[in-house]
N, C-alpha and C positions, 0 to 999 in steps of 0.2 A: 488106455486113455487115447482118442481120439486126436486128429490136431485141430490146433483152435481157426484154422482155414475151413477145416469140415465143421466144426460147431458154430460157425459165426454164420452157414446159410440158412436160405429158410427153402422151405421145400416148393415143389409149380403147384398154385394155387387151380390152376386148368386141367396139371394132368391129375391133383389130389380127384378133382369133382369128377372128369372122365375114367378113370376106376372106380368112383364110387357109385355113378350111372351103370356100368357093367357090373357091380357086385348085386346091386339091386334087382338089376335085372335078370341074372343068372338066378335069383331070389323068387322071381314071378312076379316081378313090381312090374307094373307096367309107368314107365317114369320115361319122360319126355325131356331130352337133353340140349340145351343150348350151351353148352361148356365147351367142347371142343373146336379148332380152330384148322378144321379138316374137313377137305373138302368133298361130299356125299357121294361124288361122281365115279364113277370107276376109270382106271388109267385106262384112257385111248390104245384101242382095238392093236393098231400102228406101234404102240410103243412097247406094248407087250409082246408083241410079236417080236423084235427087234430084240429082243430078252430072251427069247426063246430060241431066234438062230445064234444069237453069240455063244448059247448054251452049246447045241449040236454042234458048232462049229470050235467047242474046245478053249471058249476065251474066258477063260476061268480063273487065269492064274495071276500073279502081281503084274500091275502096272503101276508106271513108274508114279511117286510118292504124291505130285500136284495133279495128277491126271494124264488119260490118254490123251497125245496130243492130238488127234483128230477132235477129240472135246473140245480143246483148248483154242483151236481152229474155230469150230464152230461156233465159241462162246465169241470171240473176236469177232466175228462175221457180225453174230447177234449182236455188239454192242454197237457197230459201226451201223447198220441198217435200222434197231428200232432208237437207239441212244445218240447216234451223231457222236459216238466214241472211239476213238484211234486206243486200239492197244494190240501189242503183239502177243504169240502165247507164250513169252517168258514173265509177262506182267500179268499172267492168269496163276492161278493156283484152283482144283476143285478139292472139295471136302464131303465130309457125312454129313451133310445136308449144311442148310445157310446157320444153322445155331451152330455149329463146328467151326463153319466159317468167321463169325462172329467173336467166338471165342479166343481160336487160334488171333486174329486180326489183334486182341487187346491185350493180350500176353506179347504179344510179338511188338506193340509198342509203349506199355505200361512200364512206369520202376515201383517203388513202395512208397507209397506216398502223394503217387500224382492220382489226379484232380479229373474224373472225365464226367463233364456237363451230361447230363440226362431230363429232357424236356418229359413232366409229367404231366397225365398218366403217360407209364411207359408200358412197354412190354416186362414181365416179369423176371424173365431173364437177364436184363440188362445189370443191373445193380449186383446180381450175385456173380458175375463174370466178372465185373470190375472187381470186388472184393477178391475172387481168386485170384487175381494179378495184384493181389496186397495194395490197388489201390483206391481212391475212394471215390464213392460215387456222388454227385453234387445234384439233390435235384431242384430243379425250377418249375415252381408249379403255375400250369399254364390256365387258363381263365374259359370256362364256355360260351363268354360272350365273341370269344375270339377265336371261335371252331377249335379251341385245344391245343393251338396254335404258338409255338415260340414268337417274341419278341426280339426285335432286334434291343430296345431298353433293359428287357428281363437279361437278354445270352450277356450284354453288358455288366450288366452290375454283380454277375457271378462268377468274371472271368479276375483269377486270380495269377501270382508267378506259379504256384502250381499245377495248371489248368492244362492238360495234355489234347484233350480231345473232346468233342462233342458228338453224342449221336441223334443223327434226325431220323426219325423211321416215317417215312413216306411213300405213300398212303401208312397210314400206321391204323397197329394193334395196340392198345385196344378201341382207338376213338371214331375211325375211317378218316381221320381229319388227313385234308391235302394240301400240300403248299403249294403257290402258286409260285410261277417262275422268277417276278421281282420279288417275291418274300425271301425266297432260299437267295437271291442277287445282297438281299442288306445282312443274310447272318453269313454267308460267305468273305464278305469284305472285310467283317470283324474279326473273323477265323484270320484272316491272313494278316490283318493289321496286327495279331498275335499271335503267329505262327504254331496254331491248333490242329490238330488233326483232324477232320469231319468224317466221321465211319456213318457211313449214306447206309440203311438198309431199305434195300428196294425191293426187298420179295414180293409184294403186293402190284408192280406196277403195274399192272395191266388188266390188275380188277378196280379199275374209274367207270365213274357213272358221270350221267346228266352232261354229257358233252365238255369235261370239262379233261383238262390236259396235263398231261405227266412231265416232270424234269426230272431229269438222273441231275444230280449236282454236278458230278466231275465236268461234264457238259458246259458248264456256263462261262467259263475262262482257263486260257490253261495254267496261270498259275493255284488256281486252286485244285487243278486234278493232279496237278503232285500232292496236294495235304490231303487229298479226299479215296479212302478206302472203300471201295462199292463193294457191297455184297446184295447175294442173289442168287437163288435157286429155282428149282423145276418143280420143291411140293403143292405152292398153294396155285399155279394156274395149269399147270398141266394135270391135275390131281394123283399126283407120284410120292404121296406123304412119305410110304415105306421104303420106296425107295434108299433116300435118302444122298441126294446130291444136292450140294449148294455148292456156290463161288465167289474167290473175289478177283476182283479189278483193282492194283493199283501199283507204285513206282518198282521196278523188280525188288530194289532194296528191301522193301518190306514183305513182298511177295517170296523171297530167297530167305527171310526169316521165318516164315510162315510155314514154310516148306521142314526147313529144320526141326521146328517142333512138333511138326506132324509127320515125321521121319522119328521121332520118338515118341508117338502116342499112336494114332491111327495107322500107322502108315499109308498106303492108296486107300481111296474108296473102292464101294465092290465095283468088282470089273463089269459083273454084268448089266447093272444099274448104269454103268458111264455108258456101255453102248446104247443100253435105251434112251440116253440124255440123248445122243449124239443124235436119236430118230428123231427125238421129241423140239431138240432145235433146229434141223433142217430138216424137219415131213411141213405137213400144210398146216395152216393155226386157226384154222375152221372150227376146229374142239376150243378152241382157249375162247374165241368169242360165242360160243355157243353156253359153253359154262358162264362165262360175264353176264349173259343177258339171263338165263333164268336167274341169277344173285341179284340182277338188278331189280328184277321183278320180287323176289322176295322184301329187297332193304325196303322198296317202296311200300310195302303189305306192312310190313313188320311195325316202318318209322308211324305210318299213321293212326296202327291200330294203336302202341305205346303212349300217343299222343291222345287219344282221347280214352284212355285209361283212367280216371282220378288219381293224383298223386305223382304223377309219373310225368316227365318230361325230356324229351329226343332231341337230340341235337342230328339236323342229319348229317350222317356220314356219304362221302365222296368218293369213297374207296375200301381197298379191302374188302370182307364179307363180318363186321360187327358192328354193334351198335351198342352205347354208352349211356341207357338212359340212368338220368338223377332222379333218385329217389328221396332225396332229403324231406320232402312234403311225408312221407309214411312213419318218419320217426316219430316215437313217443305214440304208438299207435301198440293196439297188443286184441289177440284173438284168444279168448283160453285161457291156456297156462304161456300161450305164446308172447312175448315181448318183443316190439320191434325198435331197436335203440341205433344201427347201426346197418352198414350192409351186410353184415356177416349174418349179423340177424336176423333179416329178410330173406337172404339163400336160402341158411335153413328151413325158416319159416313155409316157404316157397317150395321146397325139396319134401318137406314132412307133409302137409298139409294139401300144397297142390301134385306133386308129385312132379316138378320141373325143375333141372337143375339149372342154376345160372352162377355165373363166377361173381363173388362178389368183390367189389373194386377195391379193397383195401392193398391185395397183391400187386396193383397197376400204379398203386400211389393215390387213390382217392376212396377215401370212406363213405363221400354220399353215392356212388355210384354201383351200378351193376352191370358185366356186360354180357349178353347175348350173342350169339352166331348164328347167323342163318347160313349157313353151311351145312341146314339140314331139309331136309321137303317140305313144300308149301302144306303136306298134310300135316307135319307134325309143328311147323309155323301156326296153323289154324287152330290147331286143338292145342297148343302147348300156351299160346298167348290167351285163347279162352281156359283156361285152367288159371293164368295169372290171375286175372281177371276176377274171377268169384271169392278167388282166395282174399283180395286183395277188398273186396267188398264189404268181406266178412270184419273186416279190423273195425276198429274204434278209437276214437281218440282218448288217450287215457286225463 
């Protein structure tokens, strides 16, 4: 018998669809995937190199359990230069990437029972992390007229004596939605009028578009960068997915517990991986805005062509590399033997029919929606959106 911690998850809706894009394919389908949340780019010439001499040079073997401290250096340096963040490397910890980081963070400050706020759509992950930490996840569902966007009235009316923690993911997955600097200023104040945790994940920062401007939270007072947990890693703009290094940022006390229970699960990350962090945050970031600008150039392709789709409607996204359109206009519509009642029923429909896969939004918290990644080439952008497109013609209203 299994335990009811493992029966009570539900499995990644992203990575179910990104093995079934590769079963297909190993198949001879030729199937057009917008599922995964990985970026198409090959890791920088630079950072693999930097992989390759740690290798020759024998640095293989355990480092100590939060990271090498040359990392931890660097992550410091980085937060102070692009975040206006003061921290030292006993208030860093790195991990198996930013979901490790994530995890470890809400174990490290959960008991059974408490309450951590989750602004939906969220990332899929989130809800079953809290659950692992036995405690519960509270979601707040957020509104498209308001880019996706928490409320300082919504974070209100769901803060309970239970209520441990809230997390904002900015730029977030799945919506691109971004908060603007007095926004995170009004659900910060509430955080601390209630002494909440704020677990910031910022892995996305630095894929923003349209001129518009990023804030780390801890950044904006210091008493709320003691409540606020930053996490943050190297996969999605250095394109280092495999890698697999993320970090957090925050009071040692929490950082020293974090350590502990990845002193009994992971222990270090790979060593060889940490050295190539350490090129990847102190080499030149030429790559990081060169990747930015062809994803901008895709969201912009992507958002327009969705919008004049029939049925279909984009919110645009400000960051990240995904897009969140509502399909609620295709329900009640059916091709065939096909039925479209829901998203789950349009993936399919979409997957069998046009041959593209897209994650349908019930895993993110929202059933009229679907979302997309342009995290793949403007070729398979062009023929994978004309593919939705005929499929999507073909329906009827039932």
């Amino acid at each position: 018998m299994l335990s009811q911690r493992a029966e009570k998850l539900f499995s990644s809706p992203t990575l179910a669809i990104t093995a079934k894009v590769k079963q297909m394919r190993m198949q001879g389908i030729d199937v057009i995937g917008f599922g995964a949340g990985e970026p198409d780019f090959d890791t920088p010439h630079e950072i693999k190199e930097a992989a390759i001499i740690a290798i020759k040079q024998g640095q293989t073997k355990y480092t100590p359990t939060s990271g090498l401290p040359k990392l931890k250096e660097a992550i410091c340096h980085k937060l102070k230069i692009d975040n206006n963040l003061d921290y030292i490397p006993e208030e860093i910890i790195v991990s198996c990437g930013a979901k490790h980081s994530l995890f470890n963070a809400i174990l490290s400050i959960c008991n059974k029972d408490d309450e951590v706020i989750i602004p939906a759509p969220y990332w899929v992950s989130y809800p079953e992390m809290v659950k692992l930490a036995d405690a519960v996840p509270i979601f707040v569902y957020t509104s498209e007229e308001n880019s996706f966007k928490l409320t300082p009235q919504e974070l209100r009316k769901n803060i309970t004596k239970k209520t441990k923690a809230i997390i904002i993911n900015s730029p977030s997955n799945p919506t691109g939605a971004l908060y603007k600097r007095e926004e995170l200023l009004d659900l910060t104040e509430i955080a601390l009028e209630n002494n909440i945790f704020i677990i910031s994940d910022e892995i996305y920062e630095k894929l923003i578009y349209d001129d518009k401007k990023f804030t780390s939270i801890a950044s904006l007072e210091k008493e709320i960068k003691y409540l606020t947990i930053t996490i943050n890693g190297l996969s999605k703009v250095y394109s280092m997915t495999g890698w697999r290094i993320g970090y957090t940022a925050a009071s040692n006390h929490i950082i020293k517990a974090m350590s502990n229970i990845q002193d009994h699960s992971t222990s270090c990350p790979n060593s060889i991986a940490q050295h190539a962090a350490i090129a990847a945050l102190e080499g030149g970031q030429e790559c990081v805005e060169s990747m930015r600008l062809e994803f901008d150039k895709r969201r912009k392709y992507m958002v327009e062509r969705l919008n004049n789709i029939m049925g279909i409607n984009c919110v645009v996204p400000y960051g990240a590399f995904y897009v969140f359109p509502n399909v609620l206009a295709l329900f009640g519509s059916k091709y065939q033997n096909y039925h479209i009642y829901n998203a789950n029923s349009l993936a399919e429909y979409l997957l069998e029919e046009a041959k593209v896969a897209v994650v349908p939004g019930e895993g993110f918290g929202s059933s009229q929606n679907i979302r997309l990644s342009y995290a793949t080439s403007m070729e398979n952008i062009i023929n994978g959106l004309s593919r939705i497109e005929e499929a999507l013609g073909k329906l009827i209203k039932i």
